[in-house]
N, C-alpha and C positions, 0 to 999 in steps of 0.2 A: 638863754632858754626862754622860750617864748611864756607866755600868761598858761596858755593850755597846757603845756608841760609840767610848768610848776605844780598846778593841780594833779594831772593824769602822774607824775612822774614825782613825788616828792623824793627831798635827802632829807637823812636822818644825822643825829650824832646820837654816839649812847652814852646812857648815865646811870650810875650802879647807884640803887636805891634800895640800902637793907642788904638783902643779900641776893638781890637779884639785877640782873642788865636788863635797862627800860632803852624803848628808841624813842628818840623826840623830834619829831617831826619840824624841819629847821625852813621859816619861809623868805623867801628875799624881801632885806627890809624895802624896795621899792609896792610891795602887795600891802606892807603893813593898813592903809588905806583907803585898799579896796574899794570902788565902787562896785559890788556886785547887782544892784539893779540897774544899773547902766549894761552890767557884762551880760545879765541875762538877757538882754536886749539883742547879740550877737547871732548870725544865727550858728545852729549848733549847739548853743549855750543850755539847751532843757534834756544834752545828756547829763549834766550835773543838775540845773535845775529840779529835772521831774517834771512828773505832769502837773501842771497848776492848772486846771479846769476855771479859777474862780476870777485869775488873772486879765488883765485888760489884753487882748490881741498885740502889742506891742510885746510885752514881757514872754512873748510864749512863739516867738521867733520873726516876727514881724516888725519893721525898719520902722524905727521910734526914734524922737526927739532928735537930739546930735548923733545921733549912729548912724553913720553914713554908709549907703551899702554901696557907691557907684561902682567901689575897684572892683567888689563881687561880681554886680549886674554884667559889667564889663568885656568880665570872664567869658573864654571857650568852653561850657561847660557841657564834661561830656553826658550823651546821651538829653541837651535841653536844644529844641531847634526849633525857626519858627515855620508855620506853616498858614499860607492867608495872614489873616487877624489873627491867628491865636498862639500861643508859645505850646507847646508842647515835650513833655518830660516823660520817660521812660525808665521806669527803674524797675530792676529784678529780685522781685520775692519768690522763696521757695513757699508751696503750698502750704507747708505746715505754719508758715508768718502772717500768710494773708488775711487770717481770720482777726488778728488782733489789730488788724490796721480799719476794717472794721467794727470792732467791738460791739458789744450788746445791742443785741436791737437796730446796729447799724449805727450808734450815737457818736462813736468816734470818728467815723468818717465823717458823719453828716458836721461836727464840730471840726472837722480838719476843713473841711470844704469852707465854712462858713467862715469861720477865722481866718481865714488865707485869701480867699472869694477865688475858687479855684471848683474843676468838679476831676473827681477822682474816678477811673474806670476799674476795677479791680476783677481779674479771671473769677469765672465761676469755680463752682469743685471738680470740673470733669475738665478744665482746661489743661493746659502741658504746663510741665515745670518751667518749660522757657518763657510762659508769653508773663508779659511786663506788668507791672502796674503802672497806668497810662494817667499822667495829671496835665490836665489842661488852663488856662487861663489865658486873657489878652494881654497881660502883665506880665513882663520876665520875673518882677521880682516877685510876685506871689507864686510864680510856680517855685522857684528857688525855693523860698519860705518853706513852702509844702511838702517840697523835697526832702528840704533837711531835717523835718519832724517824723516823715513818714522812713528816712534810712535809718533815725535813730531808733523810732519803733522795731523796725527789723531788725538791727544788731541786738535789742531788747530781747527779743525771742530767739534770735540764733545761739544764746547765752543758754535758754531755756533749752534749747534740743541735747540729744543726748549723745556723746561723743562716738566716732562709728570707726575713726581709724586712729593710728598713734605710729609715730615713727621712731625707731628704738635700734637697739646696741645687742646682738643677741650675747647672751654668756651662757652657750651650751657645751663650748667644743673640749676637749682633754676629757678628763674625768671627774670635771665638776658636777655634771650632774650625779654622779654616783655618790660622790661627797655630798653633798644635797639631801640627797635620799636615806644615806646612812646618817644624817645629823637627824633628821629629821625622825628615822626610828629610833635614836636614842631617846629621842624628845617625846616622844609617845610614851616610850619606856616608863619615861619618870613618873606619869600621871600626874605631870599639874592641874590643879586646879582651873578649870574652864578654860583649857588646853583639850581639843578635838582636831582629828586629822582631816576636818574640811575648812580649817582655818591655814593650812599650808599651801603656797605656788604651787601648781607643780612643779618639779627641779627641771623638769625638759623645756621649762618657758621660763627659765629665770633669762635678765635682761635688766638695763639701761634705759629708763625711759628718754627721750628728746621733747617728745612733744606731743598733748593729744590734739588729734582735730576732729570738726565737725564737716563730714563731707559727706551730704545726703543726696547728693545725685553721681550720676553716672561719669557726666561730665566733668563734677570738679574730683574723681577719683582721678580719671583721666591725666585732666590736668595735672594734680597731684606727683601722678607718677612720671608723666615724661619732666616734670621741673626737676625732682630727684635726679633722674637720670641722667638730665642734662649738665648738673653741678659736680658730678664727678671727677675731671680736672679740679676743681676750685677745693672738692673735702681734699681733693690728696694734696694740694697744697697746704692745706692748713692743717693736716698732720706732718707735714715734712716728709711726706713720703714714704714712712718708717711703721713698722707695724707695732698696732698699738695694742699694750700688755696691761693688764689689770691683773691685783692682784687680791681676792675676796677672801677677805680675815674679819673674824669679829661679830661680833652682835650690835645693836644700836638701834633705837626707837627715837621715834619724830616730837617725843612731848618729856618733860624734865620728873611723871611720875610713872615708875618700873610697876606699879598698883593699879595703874588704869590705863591701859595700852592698845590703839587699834591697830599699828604700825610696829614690825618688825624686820629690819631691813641686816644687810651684810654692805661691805663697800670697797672702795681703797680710799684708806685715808693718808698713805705713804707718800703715794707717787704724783707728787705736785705737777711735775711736767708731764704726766699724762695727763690731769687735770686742764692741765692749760689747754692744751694739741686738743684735746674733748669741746672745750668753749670755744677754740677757735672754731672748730669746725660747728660746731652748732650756730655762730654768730652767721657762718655761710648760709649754714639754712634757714635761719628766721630771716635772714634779710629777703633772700628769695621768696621766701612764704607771704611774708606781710605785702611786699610787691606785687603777687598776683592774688592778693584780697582772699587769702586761704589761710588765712589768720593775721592776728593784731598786735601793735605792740601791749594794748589794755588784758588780753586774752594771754598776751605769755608772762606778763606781771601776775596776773590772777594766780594761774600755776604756778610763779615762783618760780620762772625761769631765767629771770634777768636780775644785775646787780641793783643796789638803791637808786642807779640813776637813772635805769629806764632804760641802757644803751646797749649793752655786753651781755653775751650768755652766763648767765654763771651757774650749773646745774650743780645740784647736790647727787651725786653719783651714787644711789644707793637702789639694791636689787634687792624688791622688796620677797619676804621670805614667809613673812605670817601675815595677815589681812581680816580684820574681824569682819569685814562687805562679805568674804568666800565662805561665812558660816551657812549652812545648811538653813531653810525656814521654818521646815516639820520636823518634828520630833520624831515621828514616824518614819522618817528615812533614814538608815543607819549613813553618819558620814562617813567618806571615804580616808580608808589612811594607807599610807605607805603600805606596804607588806613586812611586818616584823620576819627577822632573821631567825633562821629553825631556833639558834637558841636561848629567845624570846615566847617561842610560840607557846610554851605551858606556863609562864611567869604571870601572877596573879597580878601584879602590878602592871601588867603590860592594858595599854586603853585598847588595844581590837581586840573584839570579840574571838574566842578560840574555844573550840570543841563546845558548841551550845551555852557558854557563859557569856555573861556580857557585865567587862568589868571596866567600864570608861570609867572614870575619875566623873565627882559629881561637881557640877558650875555651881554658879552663885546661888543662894538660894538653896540648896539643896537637891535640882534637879539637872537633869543628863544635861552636858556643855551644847546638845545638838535642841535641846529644847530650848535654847536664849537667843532673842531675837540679832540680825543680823546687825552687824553694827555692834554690838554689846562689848565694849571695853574686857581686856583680861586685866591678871594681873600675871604679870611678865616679873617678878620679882626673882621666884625661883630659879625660873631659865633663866636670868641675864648672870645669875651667880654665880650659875654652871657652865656656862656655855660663852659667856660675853668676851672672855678673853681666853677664852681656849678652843675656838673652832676657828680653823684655815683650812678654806677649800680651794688653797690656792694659786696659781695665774692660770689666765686663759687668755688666750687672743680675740680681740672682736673682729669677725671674720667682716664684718660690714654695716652697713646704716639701711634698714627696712623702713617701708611703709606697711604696714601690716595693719589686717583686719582685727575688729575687738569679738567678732563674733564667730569668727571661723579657724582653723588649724588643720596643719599638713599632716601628713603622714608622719614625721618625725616628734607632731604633738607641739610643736610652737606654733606661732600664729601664721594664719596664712599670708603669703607672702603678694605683695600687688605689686610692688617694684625695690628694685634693690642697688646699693652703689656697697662693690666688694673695696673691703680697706687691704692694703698692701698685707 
């Protein structure tokens, strides 16, 4: 494992401390004496660094003392080529990046230029998403330098943009979603406490997440979708060919207190070998993804997609069910619930409003679950007591692997579909 991995990729061992399991972060005794001012020297090295403004021009990506850059300079680097006297580099920012490569006032450009001795041309606001950020110098290696300050600035904001697609496991087909929906009106029923039926999926978009991405042009939807489509020998390989069955039992939340909950999920937690046939074939599609720079391996660690070592898919297979992000903002909007069954409809207990009353169960505080801001923790105590091992909605078949919109839905009320690989 290389120096960057150890970082980007640590392993853990756990150790039970009281009455809880701690990970501890395990480093190879060859780092134990680290020269890290030497590393920051490297270039690359100021995605861990940061921005050090205060730093000598050597420490902030530029070829100091014994750091030898020749194998680098050496390099066929794509997109750097000379033209006359000058080197020039071409790198592609989306619009939405380019403002932070200039910063306030223009200060970070003008410090990138001047710490590199490079000059940076960067699109105006009315330019196309394709044209480049254009870095020039008579030095290979300052443009190099430049380069790898101003990609790392970009992947800094491309973190910051907001996710537009996700590729997923739909679990609609049989009569889960009817199970779904009647779980979900019992749950109403009960009027828990800062339980409101705008904190529910809806049952017609329950699913398997794979992976979210950031795909803000047109192009890399494009992209996106023919790479899917192209890997479809390769998922059916890594399923074996065989269609895959899940079977959704159970209750489960993502934190260890049932008191303060944003997260409630259903899952299979039985069917190891469908587990596995799932990571294989996710392994197919992170590799493809990360290969055509439409995500990372740092990007699917962040999510929690991968084992402790940075390599293997390892998803937690769970289809989330309650979400406190889906509450409602205004109090003034009545949330949306399920439709109770006729013979709920006059039940004083029951949270939807019926024949001019309005009897939701009151949130924290004392006021209606739809006036608490989004995001606001429940407490899942109740339901998990009721429900946690006594609700199966289940097997279904996953009919396939989608690319789908976070913003749009079909007719059928799942997400809209941009490209699709069907599973056996």
């Amino acid at each position: 494992m290389s120096d960057l991995e150890c970082f980007t990729f640590p392993k853990y061992e756990t150790k039970k401390i009281g009455g809880g399991n701690y990970r501890l972060i395990v480093l190879d005794p060859a780092l134990a004496h680290y020269n890290v001012r030497k590393w920051t020297g490297r270039r690359g090295a100021s995605e861990f660094a940061g921005e050090q403004p205060d730093l000598p021009a050597p420490a902030r990506g530029r070829p100091a003392g014994d750091v030898r850059w020749d194998d680098e300079i050496d390099e066929d680097v794509e997109g750097v080529e000379q033209e006359g006297d000058q080197w020039i580099c071409r790198v592609h920012a989306l619009p939405e990046t380019r403002g932070a490569i200039v910063g306030k006032q223009g200060q970070r450009r003008k410090r990138l230029e001047e710490a590199n001795q490079v000059r940076i041309k960067i699109p105006g606001p009315d330019a196309s998403a394709d044209e480049p950020v254009v870095i020039t110098a008579p030095m290979k290696e300052s443009v190099l330098s430049a380069k790898a300050e101003v990609e790392i600035i970009i992947e800094r904001e491309m973190d910051r943009l907001p996710y537009t697609h996700f590729i997923s496991l739909p679990l609609t087909g049989g009569d889960v979603v009817s199970r779904v929906e009647k779980w979900q009106q019992d749950a109403m029923r009960r009027g828990y406490r800062s339980i409101d039926g705008s904190l529910f999926m809806p049952a017609r978009r329950l699913h398997f997440t794979v992976c979210m991405l950031r795909l803000h042009t047109q192009a890399q939807v494009d992209k996106c979708a023919q790479l899917l489509q192209s890997l479809s020998k390769d998922i059916y390989d890594a399923v074996n060919t065989r269609t895959v069955l899940v079977r959704l039992k159970g209750l489960f939340i993502l934190n260890d207190d049932p008191s303060s909950v944003d997260v409630v999920y259903t899952g299979d937690r039985e069917k190891k070998e469908v587990q596995q046939r799932i990571n294989a074939m996710c392994d197919v599609i992170f590799k493809a993804l990360i290969h055509e720079g439409l995500t990372s391996p740092s990007e699917l660690h962040r999510q929690r997609l991968l084992d402790t070592s940075g390599t293997s898919a390892h998803l937690n297979l769970h289809a989330t069910l309650i979400n406190t992000k889906y509450r409602y903002k205004k109090a003034a909007v009545p949330p949306p619930s399920p439709s109770p069954d006729a013979e709920y409809a006059d039940d004083p207990d029951c949270s939807q409003p019926t024949r001019g009353r309005t009897n939701r169960p009151r949130g924290r505080g004392g006021g209606p679950p739809s006036a608490m801001p989004p995001g606001e923790p429940i407490d899942a105590t109740g339901l998990l007591r009721d429900f946690a091992n006594a609700v199966d909605y289940g097997e279904v078949r996953v009919p396939g692997v989608h690319l789908s919109r976070l913003d749009a839905f079909d007719e059928s009320g799942y997400y809209e579909k941009v490209a699709a690989v069907a599973l056996p």
